[in-house]
N, C-alpha and C positions, 0 to 999 in steps of 0.2 A: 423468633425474637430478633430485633433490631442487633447487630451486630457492635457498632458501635456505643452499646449501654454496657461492654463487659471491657470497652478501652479506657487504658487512663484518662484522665484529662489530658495530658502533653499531647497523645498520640491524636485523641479529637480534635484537637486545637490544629496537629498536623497534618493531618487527614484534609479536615474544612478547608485549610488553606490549599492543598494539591488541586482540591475537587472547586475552589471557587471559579465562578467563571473569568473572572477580572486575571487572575491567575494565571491560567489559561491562556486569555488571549496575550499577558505580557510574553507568555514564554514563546507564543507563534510569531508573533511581530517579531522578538529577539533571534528568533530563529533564520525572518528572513533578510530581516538590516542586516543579519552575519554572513547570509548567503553574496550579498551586495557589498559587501565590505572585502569577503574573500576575493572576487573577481576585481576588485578596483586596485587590489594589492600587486596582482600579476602583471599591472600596467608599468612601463619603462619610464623613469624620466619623471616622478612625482617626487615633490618634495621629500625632505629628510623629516620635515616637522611633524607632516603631512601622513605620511608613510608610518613613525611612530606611534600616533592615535589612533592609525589603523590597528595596529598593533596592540597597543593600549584597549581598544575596545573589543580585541576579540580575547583577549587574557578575561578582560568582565563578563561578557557574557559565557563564556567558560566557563568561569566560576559560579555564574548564576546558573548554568547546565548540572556543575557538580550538586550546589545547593539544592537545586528540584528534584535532584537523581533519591541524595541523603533524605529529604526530607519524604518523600513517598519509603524507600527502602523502611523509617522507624515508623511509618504510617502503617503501611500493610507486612512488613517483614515477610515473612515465607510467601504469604499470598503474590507479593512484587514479583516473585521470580517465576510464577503460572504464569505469566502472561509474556507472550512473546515479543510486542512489542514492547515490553519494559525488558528485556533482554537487549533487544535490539538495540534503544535508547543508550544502554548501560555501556553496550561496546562501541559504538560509536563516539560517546564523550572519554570512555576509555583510551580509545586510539588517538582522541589529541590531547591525552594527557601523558604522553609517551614522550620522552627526551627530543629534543629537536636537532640529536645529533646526526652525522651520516650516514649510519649505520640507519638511522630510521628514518631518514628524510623521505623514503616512499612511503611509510606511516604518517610521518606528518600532512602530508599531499593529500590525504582522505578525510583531514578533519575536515571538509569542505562536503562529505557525508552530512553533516550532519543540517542541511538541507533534507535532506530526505526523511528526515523528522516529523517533517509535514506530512508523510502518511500517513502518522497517525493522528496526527493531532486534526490536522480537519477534515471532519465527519465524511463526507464524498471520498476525496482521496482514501481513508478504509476501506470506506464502502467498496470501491474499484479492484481496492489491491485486493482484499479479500475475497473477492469475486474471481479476479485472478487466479491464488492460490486457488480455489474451490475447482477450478478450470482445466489445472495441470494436468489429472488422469487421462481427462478426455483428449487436454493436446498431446499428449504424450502419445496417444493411439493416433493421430492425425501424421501426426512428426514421423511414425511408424510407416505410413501408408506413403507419405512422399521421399521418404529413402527409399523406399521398395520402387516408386517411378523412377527417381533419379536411377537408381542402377540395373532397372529395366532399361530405360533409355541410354545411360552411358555403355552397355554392352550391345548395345544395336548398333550404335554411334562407331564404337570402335572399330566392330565388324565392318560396315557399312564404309566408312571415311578415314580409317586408319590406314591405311596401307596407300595412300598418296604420297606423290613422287613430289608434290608439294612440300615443301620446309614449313610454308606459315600454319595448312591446314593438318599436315603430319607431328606440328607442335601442338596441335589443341587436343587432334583424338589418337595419340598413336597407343594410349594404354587408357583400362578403365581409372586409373587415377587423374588422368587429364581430362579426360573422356566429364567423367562426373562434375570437374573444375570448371568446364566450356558450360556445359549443362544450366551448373548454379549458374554461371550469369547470366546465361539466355531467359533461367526463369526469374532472372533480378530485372529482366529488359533492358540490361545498362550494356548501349553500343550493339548488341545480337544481331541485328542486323547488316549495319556494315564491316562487321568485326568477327561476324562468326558464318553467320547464316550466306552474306552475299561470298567468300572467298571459298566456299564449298560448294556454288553452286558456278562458278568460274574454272573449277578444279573437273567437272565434268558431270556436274549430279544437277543437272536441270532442278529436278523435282524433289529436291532435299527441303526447299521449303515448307512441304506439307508435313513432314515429321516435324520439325521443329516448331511450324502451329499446331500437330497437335499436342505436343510432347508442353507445350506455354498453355495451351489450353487447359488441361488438364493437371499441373503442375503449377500453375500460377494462379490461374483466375478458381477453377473449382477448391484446391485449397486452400487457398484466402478465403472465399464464402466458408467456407467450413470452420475455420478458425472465428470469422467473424459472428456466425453464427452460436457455435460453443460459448465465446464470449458472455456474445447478447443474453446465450440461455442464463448461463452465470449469473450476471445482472442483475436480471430478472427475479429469479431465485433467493439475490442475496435483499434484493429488493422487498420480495414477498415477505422473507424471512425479519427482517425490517420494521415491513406492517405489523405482523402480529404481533412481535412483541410488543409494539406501542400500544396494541389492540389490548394484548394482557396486562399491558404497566396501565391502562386508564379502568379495565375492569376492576382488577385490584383496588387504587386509587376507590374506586366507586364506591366498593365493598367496604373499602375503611368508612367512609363517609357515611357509608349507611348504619354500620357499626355504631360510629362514634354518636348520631342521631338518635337512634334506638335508647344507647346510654345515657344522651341530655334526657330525650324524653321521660326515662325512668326515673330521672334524677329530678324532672320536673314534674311526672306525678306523683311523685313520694313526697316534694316537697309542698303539691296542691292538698293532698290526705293530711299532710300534717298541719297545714293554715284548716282547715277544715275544721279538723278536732280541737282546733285553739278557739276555734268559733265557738264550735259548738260548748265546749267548758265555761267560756264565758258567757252565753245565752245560759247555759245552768246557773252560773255564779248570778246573774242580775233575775233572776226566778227564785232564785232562795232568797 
């Protein structure tokens, strides 16, 4: 049974309204004029009049956030609070409705969150994040496998280039704490070569270059595919999962139609039996 045949009328009325589409897109558009209205605030040197309507306009769409928050909350009531991106929503317009005192000015600083709104609200962007979350287990086993290189490698490192009479290169590996820090940036490739890779092989280690490709080999390039991969399967997946429900919302759909057919039909041979028998009474009546 249709859910909404046991709502009052107010809550139909509110419901309709959350789930229209025109609805919908006003509150994505308000979402992102407020993301472009935030940043245009941070600028130095704009007017006072200028500066107040900015101001002005994000107090309204504020209130238009509260409005759509209130009007789903008496729509679905308990149901609201199952779903996480209505959670999400809830604390986010919550946080910039927090005092704009000093005590919370790093509260205030996040109402610019609510950009991020856009992940739910347009269909792709769920799609991704969802894909995401769905992802975590597996990076989380990945994340697993490259701290185990990283401190593979940063106790080799230390062994290996610690104990330099060098300052520069006895500052990168003289413990596995450094050791690991040199490491991340070599596998960030931000500067590793002239900065890490070439003052360790000046210090007396010719051939220091081959650990450290293979250590970026292995550490950068093979776990990034790895990641990339997980991803993609993610994707994919949230993808498929995607299909079929359209797959069973149009069988469905089909099913009703077939239904509702079947019904006219019966309703139109009961109503062909009954012209029938009016004939034929009257073919009686002009025979008597």
């Amino acid at each position: 049974m249709d859910t909404t045949q046991v709502l009052g009328p107010s809550r139909r009325k509110a419901m309709a309204i959350v789930e229209h589409s025109t609805f919908k897109n006003t509150i994505t558009a308000l979402i992102v004029l407020n993301a472009i209205t935030l940043g245009v605030d941070t600028i130095d040197g704009l007017p006072d009049g200028f500066r107040l309507g900015l101001r002005m306009f994000d107090s309204f769409v504020l209130g238009v956030f509260v409005i759509e928050l209130s009007l789903k909350i008496y729509a679905y009531r308990l149901e609201f609070f199952r779903s996480g991106w209505n959670i999400f929503d809830l604390v986010i317009v919550g946080i910039a409705l927090v005092p704009g005192s000093k005590a919370f000015q790093v509260l205030r600083s996040l109402r610019v969150l609510r950009v991020l709104r856009l992940l739910h609200v347009v269909p792709m962007m769920k799609r991704i994040v969802e894909a995401l979350f769905t992802a975590l287990p597996g990076m989380g086993a990945i994340l697993a496998v490259l701290a185990l290189l990283v401190y593979a490698g940063s106790v080799m490192a230390t062994t290996l280039y610690g104990r330099s009479d060098d300052p520069e290169v006895y500052a990168l590996f003289h413990d596995l704490p450094s050791s690991a820090f040199t490491l991340f940036q070599v596998m960030t490739m931000d500067g590793w070569r002239n900065e890490v890779v070439q003052k360790v092989m000046d210090d007396g280690h010719p051939y220091a270059w081959v650990f450290f490709l293979v250590f970026i080999f292995l550490a950068s390039f093979a776990v990034l595919n790895l990641f990339i991969a997980l991803i993609v399967e993610a994707l994919q997946a949230e993808q498929e999962a995607a299909q079929e429900e359209t797959i069973e919302q149009i069988e469905e759909d089909i099913e009703d139609v077939e239904q509702a057919m079947l019904k006219k039909g019966d309703e139109i041979l009961s109503v062909i039996a009954e012209l029938k028998a009016e004939i034929a009474e009257l073919k009686a009546e002009r025979r008597g």
